[in-house]
N, C-alpha and C positions, 0 to 999 in steps of 0.2 A: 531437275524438272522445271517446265516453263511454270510461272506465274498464270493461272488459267484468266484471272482477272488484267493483265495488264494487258493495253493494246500500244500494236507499232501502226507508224505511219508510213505510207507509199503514195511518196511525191513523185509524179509520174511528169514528165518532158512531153509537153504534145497532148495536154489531156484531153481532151475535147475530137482527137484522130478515131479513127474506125480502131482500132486496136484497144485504144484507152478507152473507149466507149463498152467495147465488147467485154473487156477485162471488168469496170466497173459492176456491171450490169452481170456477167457471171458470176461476183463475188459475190454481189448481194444477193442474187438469187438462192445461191448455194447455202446462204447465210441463212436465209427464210426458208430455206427446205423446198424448194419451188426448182431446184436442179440437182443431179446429180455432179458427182466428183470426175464422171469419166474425163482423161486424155491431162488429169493432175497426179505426175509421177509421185506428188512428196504423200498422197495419198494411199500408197501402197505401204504393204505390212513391215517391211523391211525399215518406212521412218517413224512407223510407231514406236519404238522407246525413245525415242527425241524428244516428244512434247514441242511439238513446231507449234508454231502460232495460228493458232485457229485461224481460219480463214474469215469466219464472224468478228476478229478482233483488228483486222485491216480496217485503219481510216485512212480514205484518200483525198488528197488535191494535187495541183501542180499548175503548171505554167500552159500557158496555150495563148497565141496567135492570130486565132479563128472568132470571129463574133458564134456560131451557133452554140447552144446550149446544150450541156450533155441531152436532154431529152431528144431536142430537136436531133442528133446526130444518130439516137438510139433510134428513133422514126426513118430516118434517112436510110438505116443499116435496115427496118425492116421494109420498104419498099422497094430497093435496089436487091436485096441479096436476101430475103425471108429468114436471115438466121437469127434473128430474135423476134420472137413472136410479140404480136402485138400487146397478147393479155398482159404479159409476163412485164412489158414495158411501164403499162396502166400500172398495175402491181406497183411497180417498183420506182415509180415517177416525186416520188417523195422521198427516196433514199438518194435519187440521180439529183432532186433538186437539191438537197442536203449538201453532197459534195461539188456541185457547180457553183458554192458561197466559198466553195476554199479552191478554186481556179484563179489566179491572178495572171495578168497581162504577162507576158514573154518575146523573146528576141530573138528574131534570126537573123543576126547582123553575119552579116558576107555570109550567108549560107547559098551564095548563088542566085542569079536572077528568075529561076524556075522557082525556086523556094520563096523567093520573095513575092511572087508574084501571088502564092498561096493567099497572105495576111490579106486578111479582111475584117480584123476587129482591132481592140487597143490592142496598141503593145505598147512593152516598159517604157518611159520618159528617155530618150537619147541623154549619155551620161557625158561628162568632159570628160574622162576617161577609162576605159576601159577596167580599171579595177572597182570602180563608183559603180559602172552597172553589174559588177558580177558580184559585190556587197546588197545590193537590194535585191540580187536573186537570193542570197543566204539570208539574212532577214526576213525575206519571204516564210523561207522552209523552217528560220527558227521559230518565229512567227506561229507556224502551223502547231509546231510541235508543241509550245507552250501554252494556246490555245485550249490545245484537247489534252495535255498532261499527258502526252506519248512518251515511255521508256524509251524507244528509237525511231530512227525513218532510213529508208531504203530510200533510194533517187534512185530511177530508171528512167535513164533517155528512150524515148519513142519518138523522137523528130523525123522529120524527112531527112533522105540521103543529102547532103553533101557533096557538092563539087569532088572531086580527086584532085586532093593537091598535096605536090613532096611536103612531107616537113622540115619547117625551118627552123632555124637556130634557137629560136626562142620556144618550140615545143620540145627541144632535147634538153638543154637546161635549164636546170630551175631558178638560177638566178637573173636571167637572162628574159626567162617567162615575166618575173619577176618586173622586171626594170620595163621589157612590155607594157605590162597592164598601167602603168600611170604614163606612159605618153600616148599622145592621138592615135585613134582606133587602128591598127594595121589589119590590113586585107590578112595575113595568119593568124589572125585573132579571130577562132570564128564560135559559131554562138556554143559548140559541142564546147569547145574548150571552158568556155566561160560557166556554163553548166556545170563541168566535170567539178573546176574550181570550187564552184561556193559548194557545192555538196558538201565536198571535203571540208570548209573551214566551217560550216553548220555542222561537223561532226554527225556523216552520216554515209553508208555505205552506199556505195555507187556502180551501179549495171548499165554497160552501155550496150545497148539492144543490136546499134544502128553500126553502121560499116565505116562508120566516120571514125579516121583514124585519128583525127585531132581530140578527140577526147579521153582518149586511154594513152597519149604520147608521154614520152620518157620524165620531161616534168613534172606532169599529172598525177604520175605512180609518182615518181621521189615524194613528192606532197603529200599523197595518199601514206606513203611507208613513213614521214616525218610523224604523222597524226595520229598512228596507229592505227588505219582504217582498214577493210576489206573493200576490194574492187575488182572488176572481173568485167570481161566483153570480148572478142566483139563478132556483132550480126548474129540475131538471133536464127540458130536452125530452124526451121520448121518444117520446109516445101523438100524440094527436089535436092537441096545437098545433105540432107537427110538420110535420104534414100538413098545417095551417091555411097556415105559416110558407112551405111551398113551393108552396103550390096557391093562394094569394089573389094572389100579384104575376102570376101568367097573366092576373086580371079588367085588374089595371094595365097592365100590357104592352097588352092589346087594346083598352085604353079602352069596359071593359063594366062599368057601374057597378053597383056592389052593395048591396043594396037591405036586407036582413036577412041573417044570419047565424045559424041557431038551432044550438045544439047540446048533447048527449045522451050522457052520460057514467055507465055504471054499473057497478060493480066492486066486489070483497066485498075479503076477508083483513084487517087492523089497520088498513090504511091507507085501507080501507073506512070502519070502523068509527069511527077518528076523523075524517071525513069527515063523516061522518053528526051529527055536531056541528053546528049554523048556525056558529057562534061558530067553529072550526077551518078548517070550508067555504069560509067569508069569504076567509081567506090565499089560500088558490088558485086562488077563483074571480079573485082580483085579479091574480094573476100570468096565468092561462092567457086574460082577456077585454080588453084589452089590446091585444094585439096586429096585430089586422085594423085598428084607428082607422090605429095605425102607421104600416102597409105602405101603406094604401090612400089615406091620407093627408085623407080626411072621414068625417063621423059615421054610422054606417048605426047602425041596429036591430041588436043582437048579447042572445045568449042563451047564459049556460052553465051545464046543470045535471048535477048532481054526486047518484048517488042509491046506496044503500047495499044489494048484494043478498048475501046471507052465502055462497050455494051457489055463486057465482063462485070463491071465493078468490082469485088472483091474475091469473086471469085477469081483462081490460075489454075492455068493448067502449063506441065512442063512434059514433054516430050523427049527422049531420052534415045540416043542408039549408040550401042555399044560394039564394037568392029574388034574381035580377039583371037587367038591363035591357039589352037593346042598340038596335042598326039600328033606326029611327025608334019607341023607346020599348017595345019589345016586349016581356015581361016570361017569363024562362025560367026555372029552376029546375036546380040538379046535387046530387045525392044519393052522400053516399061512407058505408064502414063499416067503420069499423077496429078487427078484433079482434085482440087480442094477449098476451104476456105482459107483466105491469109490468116484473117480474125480467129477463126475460131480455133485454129491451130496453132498461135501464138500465145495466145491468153491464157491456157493454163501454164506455159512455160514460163511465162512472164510472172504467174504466183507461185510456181516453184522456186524462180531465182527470186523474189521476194523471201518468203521462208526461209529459203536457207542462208540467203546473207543476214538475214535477222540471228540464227542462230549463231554462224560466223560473229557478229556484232557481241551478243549474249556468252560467246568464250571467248572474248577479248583477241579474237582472229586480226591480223592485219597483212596487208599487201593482196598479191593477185589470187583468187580463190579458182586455184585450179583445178578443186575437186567436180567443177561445174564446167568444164570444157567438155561435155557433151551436150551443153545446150548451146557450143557458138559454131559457127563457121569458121572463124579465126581466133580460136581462144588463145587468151591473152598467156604468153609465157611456155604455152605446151605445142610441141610438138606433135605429139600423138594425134593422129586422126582418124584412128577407126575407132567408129561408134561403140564397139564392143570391150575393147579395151578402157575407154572414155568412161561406158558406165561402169562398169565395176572399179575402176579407180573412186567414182563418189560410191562405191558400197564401201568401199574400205574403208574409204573417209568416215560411214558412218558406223561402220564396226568400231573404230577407233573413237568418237564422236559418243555413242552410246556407253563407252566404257570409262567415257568422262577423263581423256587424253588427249588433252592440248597438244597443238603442236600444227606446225608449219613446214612438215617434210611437203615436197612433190608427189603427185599423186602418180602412177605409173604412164611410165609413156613419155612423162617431160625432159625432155633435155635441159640439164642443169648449167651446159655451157653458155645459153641464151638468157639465163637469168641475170634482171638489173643487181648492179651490185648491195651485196648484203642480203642476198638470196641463197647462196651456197650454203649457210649454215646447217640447214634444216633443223633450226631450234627453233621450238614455243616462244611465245613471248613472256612465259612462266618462268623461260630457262631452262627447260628438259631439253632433252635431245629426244624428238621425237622418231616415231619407228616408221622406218622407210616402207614404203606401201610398193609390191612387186606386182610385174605381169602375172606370174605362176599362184600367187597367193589363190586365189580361189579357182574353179575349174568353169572354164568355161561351157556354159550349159546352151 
């Protein structure tokens, strides 16, 4: 059982973004009883014998970019988009200013000229080399932690997207990364990677939210599996591949082949805006188009575009049509539409995958936590992409988890041939040979 008294920390990438804003500001709310738990999965009956970490015992800071102040940003969020009400802001203007004393300057070195064009407050002192600035990001974080006398901290990147760029030599190997960071800054050094970095040598588990695939790259893991950490990403689901994730295995189940997939994605606010980049668009169009080859397991026509409308702000809406074929050839069509907030659809997932990397953290868990590949787009290591299979692989997790059984098997669905090496084992880091987690094990309800 958790320690009801002990609290972790969630060093969040981006603190001061409409997401880390929304996320803060739900926490504390939830904490003072001034909101409900709705749309927080870890809040369900099934992670009651965990003893997850209260959500009253999250302390946060992190890095940000931006001159405005969480407040200021909380006000922003309720004039543009009303989903945090004023009161609840007044309320809780003394816990936001609390955690805006433990926000320190941050970097978006080569994260793109759309990205850069963001900063408008400090950021960290340009270093002579890139292992110097990604050292005063972990001093940061150890900083935090010893501070407030945190048992642990969670890192989760919330940055803007990222340019789309191949990786290079020095993101596959780690010695290579290595010998990187102490010569002058190279354009594939970019701010994800540097983040990913010091998490890990601050001794601290790492979610990468964002589609930037430089921060979960094959180094990053080796580093992460040297340290014994847990880490998991990437692109957090929320919106429309969601929807995709649990409404495409119905075509499978019925054996009704799916013929095109187009879909219609349009949304304002920063995350808009750098969107609205080709070159940043790329990253997510990769993570979010993807997925239906997955599930459905042959190549259809698929489409996804990404368009930039400013009078949205945070709200999106995605539009969907689906072109499919059944009973002797006959060719139908199903139209969905999903409008939503980003924020407020994010933010309890973002304190689910808080909690349970803390718990991962708490049984000496390390490497990619796959039992959480139902909250990414591209989750790190699994193949699996139907949403249904996805959760009940973290149920099993947590059958096995409540029964207080270590262990580092694949969750159902992962192909094991894709795993970095020293993955195949499926042992604990106790040493058991943990129990393989199957499709069939529980019945799909």
């Amino acid at each position: 059982m958790a320690d009801s008294t002990a609290r972790t920390g969630v060093w969040l990438i981006g603190a001061r973004g409409g997401l880390a804003t929304t996320l803060v500001v739900g926490a504390r709310a939830i904490a003072r009883g001034k909101a409900s738990t709705t749309g927080v999965v870890t809040e369900r009956p099934e992670f009651a014998p965990l003893a997850l970490v209260p959500i009253a015992s999250l302390v946060f800071g992190g890095h940000e970019v931006r001159r405005p102040t969480l407040v200021d940003s909380a006000f922003e969020i309720a004039r543009a988009n009303g989903t945090l009400p004023l009161d609840l802001i007044r309320d809780l203007e003394p816990d936001l200013v609390d955690v805006d004393r433990e926000i320190r300057p941050g970097t978006a070195l080569h994260c793109g000229e759309t990205v850069e064009s963001l900063v408008d407050g400090e950021t960290m002192p340009r270093a002579a080399t890139p292992r110097q600035l990604a050292l005063r990001i972990a001093d940061d974080i150890r900083s935090f932690r010893e501070r407030h006398r945190l048992e642990r901290v969670v890192v989760v990147n919330l940055a803007s997207t990222e340019p789309l760029r191949e990786l290079a030599p020095l993101h596959r190997d780690r010695a290579t990364l290595e010998a990187a960071l102490d010569r002058a800054a190279s354009a594939h050094l970019t701010a994800s990677t540097l983040y990913a970095y010091a998490a890990l040598h601050a001794g601290c588990a790492f979610v990468n939210f964002t589609p930037n695939a430089a921060a979960l790259c094959p180094a990053i893991c080796a580093l992460g599996d040297e340290r014994r950490l847990p880490y998991m990403g990437s692109d957090g689901k929320t919106g429309e591949t969601l929807v995709k994730s649990a409404l495409a295995p119905m075509f499978k189940y019925r054996n009704l082949r799916v013929l095109a997939w187009q879909g219609y994605n349009i949304l304002g606010d920063r995350d808009g805006s750098v969107l609205n980049d080709e070159r940043n668009k790329a990253s997510k169009v990769q993570t979010k188009d993807h997925v239906l080859t997955r599930i459905l397991g042959y190549p259809l026509h698929t489409h996804v575009g990404i368009d930039y409308v400013p009078s949205l702000h945070d709200m999106k809406t995605a539009w969907d049509f689906v072109h499919f074929q059944g009973f002797l050839d006959v060719k139908m069509s199903l139209q969905f539409t999903w409008q939503g907030c980003d924020s407020i659809l994010a933010a309890p997932v973002v304190l689910d995958l808080v909690r349970l990397s803390d718990l991962a953290l708490r049984r000496a868990e390390w490497g990619p936590m796959r039992q959480l590949s139902c909250y990414f787009k591209k989750p790190h290591g699994v193949d699996e992409h139907d949403l249904h299979f996805q959760f009940h692989a973290l149920l099993d997790y947590l059958d096995a988890a409540a029964k207080a059984t270590p262990r580092r098997s694949a969750p159902a669905g992962t192909n094991r041939k894709h795993d970095p090496p020293r993955r195949n084992d499926a042992t604990s880091r106790a040493g058991k040979k943990a129990p393989a987690a199957t499709k069939g094990k529980r019945s799909r309800r």
